[in-house]
C-alpha positions as CSV (number, residue, x, y, z in Angstrom):
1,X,-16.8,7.1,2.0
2,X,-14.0,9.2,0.3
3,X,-11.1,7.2,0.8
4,X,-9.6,6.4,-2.8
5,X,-7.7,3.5,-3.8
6,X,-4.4,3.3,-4.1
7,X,-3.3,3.5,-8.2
8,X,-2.3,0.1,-9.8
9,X,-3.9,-2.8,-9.8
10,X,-6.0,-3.8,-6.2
11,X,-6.1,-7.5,-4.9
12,X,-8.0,-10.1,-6.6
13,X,-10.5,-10.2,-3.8
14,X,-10.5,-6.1,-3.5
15,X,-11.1,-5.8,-6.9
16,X,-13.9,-9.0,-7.1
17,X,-15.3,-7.0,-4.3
18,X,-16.1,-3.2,-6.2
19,X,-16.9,-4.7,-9.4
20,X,-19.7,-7.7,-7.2
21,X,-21.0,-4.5,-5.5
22,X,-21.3,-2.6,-8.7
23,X,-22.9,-5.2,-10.1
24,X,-25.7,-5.5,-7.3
25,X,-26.4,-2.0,-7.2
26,X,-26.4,-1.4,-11.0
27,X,-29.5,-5.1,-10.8
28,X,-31.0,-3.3,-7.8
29,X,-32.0,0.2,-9.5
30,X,-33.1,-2.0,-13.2
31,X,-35.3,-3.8,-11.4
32,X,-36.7,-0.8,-9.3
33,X,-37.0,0.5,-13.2
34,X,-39.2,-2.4,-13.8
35,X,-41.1,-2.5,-11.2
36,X,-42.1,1.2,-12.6
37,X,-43.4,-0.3,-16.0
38,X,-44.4,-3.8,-15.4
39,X,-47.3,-3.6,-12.2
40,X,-46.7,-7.0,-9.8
41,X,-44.5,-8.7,-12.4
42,X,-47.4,-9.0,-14.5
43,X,-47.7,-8.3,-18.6
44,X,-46.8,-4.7,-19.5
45,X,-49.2,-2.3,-21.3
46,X,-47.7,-1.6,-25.2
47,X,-46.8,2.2,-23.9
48,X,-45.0,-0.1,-21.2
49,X,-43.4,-2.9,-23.2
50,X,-41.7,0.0,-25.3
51,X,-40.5,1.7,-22.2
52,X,-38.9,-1.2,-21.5
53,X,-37.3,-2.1,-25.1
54,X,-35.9,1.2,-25.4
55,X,-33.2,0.1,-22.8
56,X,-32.4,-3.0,-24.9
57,X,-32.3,-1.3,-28.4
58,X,-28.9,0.5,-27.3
59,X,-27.2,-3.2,-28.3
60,X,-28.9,-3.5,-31.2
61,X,-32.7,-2.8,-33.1
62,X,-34.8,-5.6,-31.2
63,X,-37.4,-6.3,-34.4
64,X,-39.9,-8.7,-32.4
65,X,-41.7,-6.9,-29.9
66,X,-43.9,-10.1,-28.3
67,X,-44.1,-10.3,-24.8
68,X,-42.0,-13.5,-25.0
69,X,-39.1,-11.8,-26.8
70,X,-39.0,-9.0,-24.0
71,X,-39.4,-11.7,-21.2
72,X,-36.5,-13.3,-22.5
73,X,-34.3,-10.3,-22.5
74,X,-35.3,-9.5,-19.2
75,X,-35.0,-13.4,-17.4
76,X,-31.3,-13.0,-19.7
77,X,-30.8,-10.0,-17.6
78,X,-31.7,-12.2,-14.4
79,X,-29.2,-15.3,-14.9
80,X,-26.9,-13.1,-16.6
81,X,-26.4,-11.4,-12.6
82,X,-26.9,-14.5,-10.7
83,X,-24.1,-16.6,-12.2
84,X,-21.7,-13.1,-12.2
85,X,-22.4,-12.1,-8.8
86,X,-21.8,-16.2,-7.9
87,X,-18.0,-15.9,-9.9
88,X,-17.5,-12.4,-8.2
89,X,-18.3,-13.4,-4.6
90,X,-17.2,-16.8,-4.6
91,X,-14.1,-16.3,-2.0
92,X,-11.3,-18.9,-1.4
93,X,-12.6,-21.3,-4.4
94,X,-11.5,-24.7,-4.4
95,X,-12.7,-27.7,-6.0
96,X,-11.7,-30.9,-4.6
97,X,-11.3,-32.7,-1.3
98,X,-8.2,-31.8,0.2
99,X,-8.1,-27.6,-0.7
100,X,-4.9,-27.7,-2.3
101,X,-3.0,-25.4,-4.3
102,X,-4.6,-27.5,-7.8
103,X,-8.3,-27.5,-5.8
104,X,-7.9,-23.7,-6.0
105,X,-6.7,-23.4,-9.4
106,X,-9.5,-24.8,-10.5
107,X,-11.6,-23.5,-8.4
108,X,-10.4,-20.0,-9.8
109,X,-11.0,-21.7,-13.2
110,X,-14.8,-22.5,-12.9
111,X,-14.9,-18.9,-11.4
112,X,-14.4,-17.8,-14.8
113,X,-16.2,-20.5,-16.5
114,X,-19.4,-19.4,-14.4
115,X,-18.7,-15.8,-15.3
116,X,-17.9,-16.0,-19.0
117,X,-21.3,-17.6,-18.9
118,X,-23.1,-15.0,-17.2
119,X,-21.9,-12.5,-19.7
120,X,-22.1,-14.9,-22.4
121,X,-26.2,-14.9,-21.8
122,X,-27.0,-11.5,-21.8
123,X,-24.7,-11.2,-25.1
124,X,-26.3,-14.4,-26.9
125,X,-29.9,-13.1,-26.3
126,X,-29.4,-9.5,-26.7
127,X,-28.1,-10.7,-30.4
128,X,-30.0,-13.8,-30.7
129,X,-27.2,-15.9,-31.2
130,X,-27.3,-19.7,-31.0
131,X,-24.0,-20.9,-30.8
132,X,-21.4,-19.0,-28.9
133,X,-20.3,-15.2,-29.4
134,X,-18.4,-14.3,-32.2
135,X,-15.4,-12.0,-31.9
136,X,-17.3,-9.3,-33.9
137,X,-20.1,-9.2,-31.4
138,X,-18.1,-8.9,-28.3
139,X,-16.8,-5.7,-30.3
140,X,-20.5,-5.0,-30.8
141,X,-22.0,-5.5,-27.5
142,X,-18.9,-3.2,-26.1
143,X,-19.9,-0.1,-28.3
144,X,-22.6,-0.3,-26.6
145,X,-21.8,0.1,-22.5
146,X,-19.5,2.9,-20.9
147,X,-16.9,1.6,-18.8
148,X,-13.4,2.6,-17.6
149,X,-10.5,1.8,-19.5
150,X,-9.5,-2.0,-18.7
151,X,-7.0,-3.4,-16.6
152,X,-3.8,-4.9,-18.4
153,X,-3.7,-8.9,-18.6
154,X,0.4,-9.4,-18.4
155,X,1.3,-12.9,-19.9
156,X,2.2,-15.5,-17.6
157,X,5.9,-16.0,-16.6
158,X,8.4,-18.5,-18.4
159,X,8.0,-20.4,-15.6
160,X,10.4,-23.9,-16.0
161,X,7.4,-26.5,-16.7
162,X,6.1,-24.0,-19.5
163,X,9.4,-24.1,-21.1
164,X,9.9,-27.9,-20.7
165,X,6.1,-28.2,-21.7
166,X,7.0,-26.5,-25.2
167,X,10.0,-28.6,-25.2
168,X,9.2,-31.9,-25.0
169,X,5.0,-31.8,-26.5
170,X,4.6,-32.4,-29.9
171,X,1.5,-30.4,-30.2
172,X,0.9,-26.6,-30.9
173,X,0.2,-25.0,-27.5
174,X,-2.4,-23.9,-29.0
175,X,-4.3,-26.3,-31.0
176,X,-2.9,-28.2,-27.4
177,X,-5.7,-26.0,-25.9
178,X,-8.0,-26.6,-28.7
179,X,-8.6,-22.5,-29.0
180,X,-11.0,-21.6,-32.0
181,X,-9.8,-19.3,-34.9
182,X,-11.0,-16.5,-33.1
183,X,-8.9,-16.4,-30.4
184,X,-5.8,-18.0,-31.9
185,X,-4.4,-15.0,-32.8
186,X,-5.0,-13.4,-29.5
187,X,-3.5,-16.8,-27.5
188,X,-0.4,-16.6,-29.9
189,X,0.5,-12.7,-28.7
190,X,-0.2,-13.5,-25.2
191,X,0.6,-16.8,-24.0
192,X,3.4,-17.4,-26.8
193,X,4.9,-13.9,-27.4
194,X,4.7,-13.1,-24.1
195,X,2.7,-9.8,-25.0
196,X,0.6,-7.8,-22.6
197,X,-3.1,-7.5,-23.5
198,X,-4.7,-3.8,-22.9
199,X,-7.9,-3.7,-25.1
200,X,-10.8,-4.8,-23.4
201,X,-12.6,-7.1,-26.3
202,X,-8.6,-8.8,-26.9
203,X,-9.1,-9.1,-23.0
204,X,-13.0,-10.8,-23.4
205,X,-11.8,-13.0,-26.4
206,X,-9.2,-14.3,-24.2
207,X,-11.6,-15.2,-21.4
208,X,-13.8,-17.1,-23.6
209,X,-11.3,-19.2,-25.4
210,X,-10.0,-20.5,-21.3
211,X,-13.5,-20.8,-20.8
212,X,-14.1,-23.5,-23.4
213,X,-10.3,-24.5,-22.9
214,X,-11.5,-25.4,-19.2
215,X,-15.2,-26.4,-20.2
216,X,-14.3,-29.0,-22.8
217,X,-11.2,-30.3,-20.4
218,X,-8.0,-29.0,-22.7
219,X,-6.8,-26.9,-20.0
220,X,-6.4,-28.7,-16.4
221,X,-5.6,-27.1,-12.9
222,X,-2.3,-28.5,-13.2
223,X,-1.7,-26.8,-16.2
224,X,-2.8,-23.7,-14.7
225,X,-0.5,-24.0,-11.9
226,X,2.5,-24.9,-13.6
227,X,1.9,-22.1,-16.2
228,X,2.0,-19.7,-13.7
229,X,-1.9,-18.4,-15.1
230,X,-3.6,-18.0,-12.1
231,X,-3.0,-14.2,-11.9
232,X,-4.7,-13.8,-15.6
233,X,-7.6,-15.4,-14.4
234,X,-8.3,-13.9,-11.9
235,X,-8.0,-10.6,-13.5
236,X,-10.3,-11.9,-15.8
237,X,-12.6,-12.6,-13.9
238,X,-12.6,-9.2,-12.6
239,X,-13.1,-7.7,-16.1
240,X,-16.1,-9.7,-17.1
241,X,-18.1,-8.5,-13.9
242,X,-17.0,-5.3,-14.7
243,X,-18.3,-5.3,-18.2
244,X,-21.2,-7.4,-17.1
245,X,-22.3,-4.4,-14.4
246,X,-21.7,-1.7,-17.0
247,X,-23.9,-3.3,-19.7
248,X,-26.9,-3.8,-16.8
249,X,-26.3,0.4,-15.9
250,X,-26.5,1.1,-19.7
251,X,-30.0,-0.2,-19.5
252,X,-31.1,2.9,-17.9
253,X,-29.4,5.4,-19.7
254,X,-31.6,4.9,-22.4
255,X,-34.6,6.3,-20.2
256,X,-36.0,9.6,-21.0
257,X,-35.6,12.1,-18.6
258,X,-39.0,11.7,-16.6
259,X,-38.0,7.8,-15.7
260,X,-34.1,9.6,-15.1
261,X,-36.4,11.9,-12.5
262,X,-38.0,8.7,-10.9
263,X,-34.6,7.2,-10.0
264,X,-34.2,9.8,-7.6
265,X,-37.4,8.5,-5.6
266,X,-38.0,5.3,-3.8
267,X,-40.6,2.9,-5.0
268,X,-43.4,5.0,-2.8
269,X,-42.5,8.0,-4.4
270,X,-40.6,9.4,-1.9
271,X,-37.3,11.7,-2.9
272,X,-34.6,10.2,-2.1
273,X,-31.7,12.3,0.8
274,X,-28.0,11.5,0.5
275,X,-26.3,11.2,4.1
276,X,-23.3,13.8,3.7
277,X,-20.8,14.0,6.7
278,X,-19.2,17.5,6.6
279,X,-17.3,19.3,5.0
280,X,-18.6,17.4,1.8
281,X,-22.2,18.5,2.4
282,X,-21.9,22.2,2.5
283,X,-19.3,22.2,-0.2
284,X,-22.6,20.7,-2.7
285,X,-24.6,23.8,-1.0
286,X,-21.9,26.1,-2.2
287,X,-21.7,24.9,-5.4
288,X,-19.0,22.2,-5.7
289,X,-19.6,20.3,-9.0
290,X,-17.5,16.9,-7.8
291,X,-17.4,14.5,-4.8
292,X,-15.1,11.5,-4.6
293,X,-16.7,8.3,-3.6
294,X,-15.6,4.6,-3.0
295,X,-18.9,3.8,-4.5
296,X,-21.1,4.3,-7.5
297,X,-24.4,5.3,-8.4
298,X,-26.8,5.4,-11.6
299,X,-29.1,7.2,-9.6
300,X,-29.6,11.0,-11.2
301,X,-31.8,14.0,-10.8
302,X,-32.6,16.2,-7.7
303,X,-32.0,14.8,-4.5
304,X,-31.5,16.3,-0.4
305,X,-28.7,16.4,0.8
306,X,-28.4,15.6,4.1
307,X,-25.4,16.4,6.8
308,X,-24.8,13.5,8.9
309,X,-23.9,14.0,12.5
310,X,-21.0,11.2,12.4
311,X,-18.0,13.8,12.3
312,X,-14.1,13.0,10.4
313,X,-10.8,13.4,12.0
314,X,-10.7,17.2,12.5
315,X,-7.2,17.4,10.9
316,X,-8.9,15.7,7.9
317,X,-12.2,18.0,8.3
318,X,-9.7,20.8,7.8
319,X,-8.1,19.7,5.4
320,X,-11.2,19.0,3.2
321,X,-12.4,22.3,4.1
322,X,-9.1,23.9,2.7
323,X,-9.6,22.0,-0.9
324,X,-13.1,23.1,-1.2
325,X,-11.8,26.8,-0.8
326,X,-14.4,27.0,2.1
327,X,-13.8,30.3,4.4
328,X,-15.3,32.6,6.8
329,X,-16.5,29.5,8.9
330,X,-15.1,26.8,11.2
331,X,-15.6,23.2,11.4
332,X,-17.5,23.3,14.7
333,X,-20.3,25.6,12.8
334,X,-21.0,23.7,10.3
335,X,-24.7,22.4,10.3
336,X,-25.1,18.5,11.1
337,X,-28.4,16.1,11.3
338,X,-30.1,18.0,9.1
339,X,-31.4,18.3,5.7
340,X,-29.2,21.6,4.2
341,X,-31.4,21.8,0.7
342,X,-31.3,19.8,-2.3
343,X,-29.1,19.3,-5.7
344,X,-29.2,17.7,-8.9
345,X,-27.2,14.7,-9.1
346,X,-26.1,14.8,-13.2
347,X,-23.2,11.7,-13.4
348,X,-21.1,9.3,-11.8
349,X,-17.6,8.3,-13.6
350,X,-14.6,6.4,-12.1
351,X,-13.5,2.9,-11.4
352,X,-11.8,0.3,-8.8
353,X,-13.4,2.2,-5.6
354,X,-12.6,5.6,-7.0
355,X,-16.0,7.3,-8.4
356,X,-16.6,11.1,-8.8
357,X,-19.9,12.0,-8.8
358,X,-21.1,15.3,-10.3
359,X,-23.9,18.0,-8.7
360,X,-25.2,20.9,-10.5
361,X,-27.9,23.8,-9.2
362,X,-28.0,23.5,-5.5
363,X,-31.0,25.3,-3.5
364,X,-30.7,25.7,0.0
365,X,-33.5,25.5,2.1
366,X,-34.4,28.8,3.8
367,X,-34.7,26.4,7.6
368,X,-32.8,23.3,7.9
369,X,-34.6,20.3,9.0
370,X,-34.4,17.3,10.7
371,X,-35.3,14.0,9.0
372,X,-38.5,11.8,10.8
373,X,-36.2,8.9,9.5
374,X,-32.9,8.9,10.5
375,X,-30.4,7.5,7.9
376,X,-28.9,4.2,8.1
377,X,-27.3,3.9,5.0
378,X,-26.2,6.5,2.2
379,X,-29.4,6.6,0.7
380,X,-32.7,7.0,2.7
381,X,-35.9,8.5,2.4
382,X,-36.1,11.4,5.4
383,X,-40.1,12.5,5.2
């Protein structure tokens, strides 16, 4: 659970993998928020309804306040994760009979059609736009999320049939790829100049002119292959489900702190306990302020912390015991299978399966105890 990533850029699939699971568990805790301030589903009070809004009004003032305007930003919200998490998780994509190397090009390129779209809905309603997203507002809509810097998009190689392409076409690559005025600017330094691309909305504006490129037919599988492009894409891909999760956690940072409080509880009430293994769970008890995770979490307030019984490799045991400056005990005293006391869980930051989440004001408990439910995940409830 602490293993960090190596630096650099992961796989495709590793990196399609942290950003789907991001994604799920950033969806999992808005709708848990929901479920808070609209009963069974059903219509939410006006105290409600503005509960609700104030997550939305981060993007942008939303004026109308009708039940219809706030059921489309939250159905938005719903297709907005279905067709991302369907781009992010879709392994091996091909499309076409015989699975070739073309079949997966395209494949990879309706991966990003499907994802530009998902992102595309959540920006279009948020803004109530109508026909497509304007440059301006992809710069809008990214004000207003926290994510990590972005991966770099390096321009495809000169590969031969790029260069013969150029050669021999009598058309403008890129009124070839029928790019909009937008994006021609961004096309030209990437694809023509050979330029890297490092800022996120250059990076977005990109993605959406191949999406219409691909949507509309200019830009075929063959293309793609012989352009050497596939790489780009599927770092783009990457970088929409990133932004895509980030915007559905920003949702929640809007909440005051009493719906920040109810995070920390399961939909019964019940205070949530984080299963530890040791050293890491008596270094929050002794007041370390970071943990490094492989996953993320939006969830904040006070929280148990529990010490699971599952032990590491006791050269790595001592070694974490070492960095958290722990002394005057040894690795076979420390407490395990039980609940040590609790701690406020203030922030999560990181990327790319390397997250460091912070803890403030621990309180031991006076007697350990042992959990009636035993964990089975990180996150359980133990009473």
């Amino acid at each position: 659970m602490t293993t960090a990533q190596e630096p650099g850029f992961p796989s495709a699939e590793s990196a399609a993998a942290t950003a789907l699971k991001r994604l799920q568990t950033a969806y999992r805790h808005w709708r848990e928020y929901l479920k808070l301030h609209r009963p069974s589903g059903g219509k939410p009070n006006d105290d409600q309804a503005t509960q609700i809004l104030v997550c939305f009004n981060q993007f942008g003032k939303q004026q109308d306040l009708s039940p219809d305007r706030l059921n489309r930003l939250i159905l938005a919200v719903d297709r907005s994760k279905s067709l991302l998490e369907s781009a992010l998780s879709w392994e091996a994509a091909s499309v076409g009979a015989k699975g070739t190397q073309t079949d997966q090009n395209r494949g990879t390129q309706w991966r990003l059609v499907m994802a530009w779209c998902g992102l595309e809905e959540l920006i279009m309603t948020i803004y109530k736009l109508k026909n497509g997203v304007p440059r301006d507002d992809i710069g809008r809509f990214l004000s207003g999320i926290h994510a990590d810097s972005p991966m770099s998009v390096p321009p495809p190689r000169l590969t031969k049939k790029l260069l013969k392409w150029r050669e021999e076409s009598n058309l403008d690559i890129l009124t070839f790829l029928d790019s909009r005025k937008q994006a021609k600017d961004i096309l030209n330094r990437w694809l023509v100049r050979g330029q890297k691309l490092n800022r996120r909305a250059d990076i977005l504006v990109l993605a959406q002119a191949f999406r219409h490129a691909t949507a509309h037919g200019a830009l075929s599988a063959t293309k793609v292959r012989d352009w050497g492009m596939r790489d780009a894409f599927d770092r783009l891909i990457v970088e929409i489900g990133v932004v895509g999760a980030a915007a559905i956690e920003q949702l929640l940072h809007a909440t005051d702190h009493t719906d920040r409080v109810k995070q920390n509880r399961s939909l019964d009430g019940k205070q949530k306990a984080l299963n530890l293994r040791q050293p890491h769970a008596e270094a929050v008890m002794r007041g370390a302020q970071i943990l490094e995770y492989s996953k993320a979490t939006i969830i904040r307030g006070r929280i148990y912390i529990y010490a699971s019984n599952t032990r590491l490799d006791p050269e790595d045991e001592l070694e974490q015991m070492s960095q958290y400056g722990m002394s005057g005990i040894e690795g076979d005293q420390l407490q395990r299978g039980v609940i040590l006391g609790t701690a406020e869980l203030t922030g999560c930051t990181g990327s790319n399966g390397k997250y460091f989440w912070q803890f403030q004001k621990p309180e031991r408990r006076k007697r350990v105890r042992v959990p009636a439910n035993q964990p089975r995940s990180m996150w359980f409830t133990h009473f």
